[in-house]
N, C-alpha and C positions, 0 to 999 in steps of 0.2 A: 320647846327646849326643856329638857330636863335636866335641873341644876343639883349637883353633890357638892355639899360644902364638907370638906375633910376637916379635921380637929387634930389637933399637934400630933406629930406621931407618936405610938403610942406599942409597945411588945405584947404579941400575943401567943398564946399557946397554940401551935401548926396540926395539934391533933383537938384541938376545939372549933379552929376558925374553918368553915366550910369549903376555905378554895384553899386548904395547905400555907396559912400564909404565917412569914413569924413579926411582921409587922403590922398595922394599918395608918393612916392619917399619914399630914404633910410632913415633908422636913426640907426645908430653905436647900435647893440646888437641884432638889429631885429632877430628873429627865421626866418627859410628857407620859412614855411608857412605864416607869415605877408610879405614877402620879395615877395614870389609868388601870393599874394592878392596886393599888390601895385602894383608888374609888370605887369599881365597878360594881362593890357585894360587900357585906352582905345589908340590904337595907330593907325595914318595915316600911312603905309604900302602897299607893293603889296601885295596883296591877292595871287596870284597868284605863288609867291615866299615863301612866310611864308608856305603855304601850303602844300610846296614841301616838307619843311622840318620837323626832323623827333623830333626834342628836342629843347626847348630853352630854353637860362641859364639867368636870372637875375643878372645882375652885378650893382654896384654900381659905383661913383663917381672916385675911383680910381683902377675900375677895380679887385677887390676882388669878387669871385660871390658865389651870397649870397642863389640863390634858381637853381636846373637844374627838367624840364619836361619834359614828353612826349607829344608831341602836338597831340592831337584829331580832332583840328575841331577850325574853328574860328566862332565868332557871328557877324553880320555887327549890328553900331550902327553909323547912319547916315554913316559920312565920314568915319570913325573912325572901328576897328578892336580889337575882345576882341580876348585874345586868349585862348583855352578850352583845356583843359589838366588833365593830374594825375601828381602831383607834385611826385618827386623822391626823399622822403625822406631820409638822410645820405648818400646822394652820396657821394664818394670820393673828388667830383671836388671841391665842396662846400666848402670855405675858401681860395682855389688857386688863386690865380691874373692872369689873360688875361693881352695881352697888346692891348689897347681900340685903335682907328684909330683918327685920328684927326678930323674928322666929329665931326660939330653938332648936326645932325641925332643921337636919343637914339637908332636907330634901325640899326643894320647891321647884314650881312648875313653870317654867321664865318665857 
């Protein structure tokens, strides 16, 4: 499982961020789908490891997660690693708390 921990939300420029977006990261209500469009990209990772895996789950700030995928396919944008998926609409996981690793890496491999 491939774990994105998202960081408060946060305003970004739509003609800098690689998938047109004007936000990223969590903010308290989001639906599973805003959750899975802020997560999925743009992230520095192995490619090689992400790829293995078969689902990854969007978690927030204190480890509540917020969206779970099935991973497809990544896109390379420069350094950087989108990740291409069918969001898993009403999963059960969905609202459960992980306990997050101490890293400051958003990314770890669960």
């Amino acid at each position: 499982m491939l774990q994105i921990k998202l960081a408060e939300q946060r305003m970004v420029d739509p003609d800098e961020d690689p998938l047109g977006r004007t936000a990223v990261g969590a903010t308290p209500g989001m639906s599973e789908r805003e959750a899975w469009e802020a997560g999925r990209g743009c992230w520095v990772m192995k490619a090689s490891r992400a790829i293995d895996e078969d689902e990854v789950r969007i978690v927030n700030p204190s480890g509540t997660i917020l969206a779970v995928a099935k991973i497809r396919g990544l896109i390379k944008h420069g350094n950087r690693l989108e990740v291409v998926g069918g969001l898993l609409e009403g999963d059960p996981r969905v609202g459960t708390t992980v306990e997050l690793n101490r890293a400051q890496n958003p990314i770890s491999y669960v």
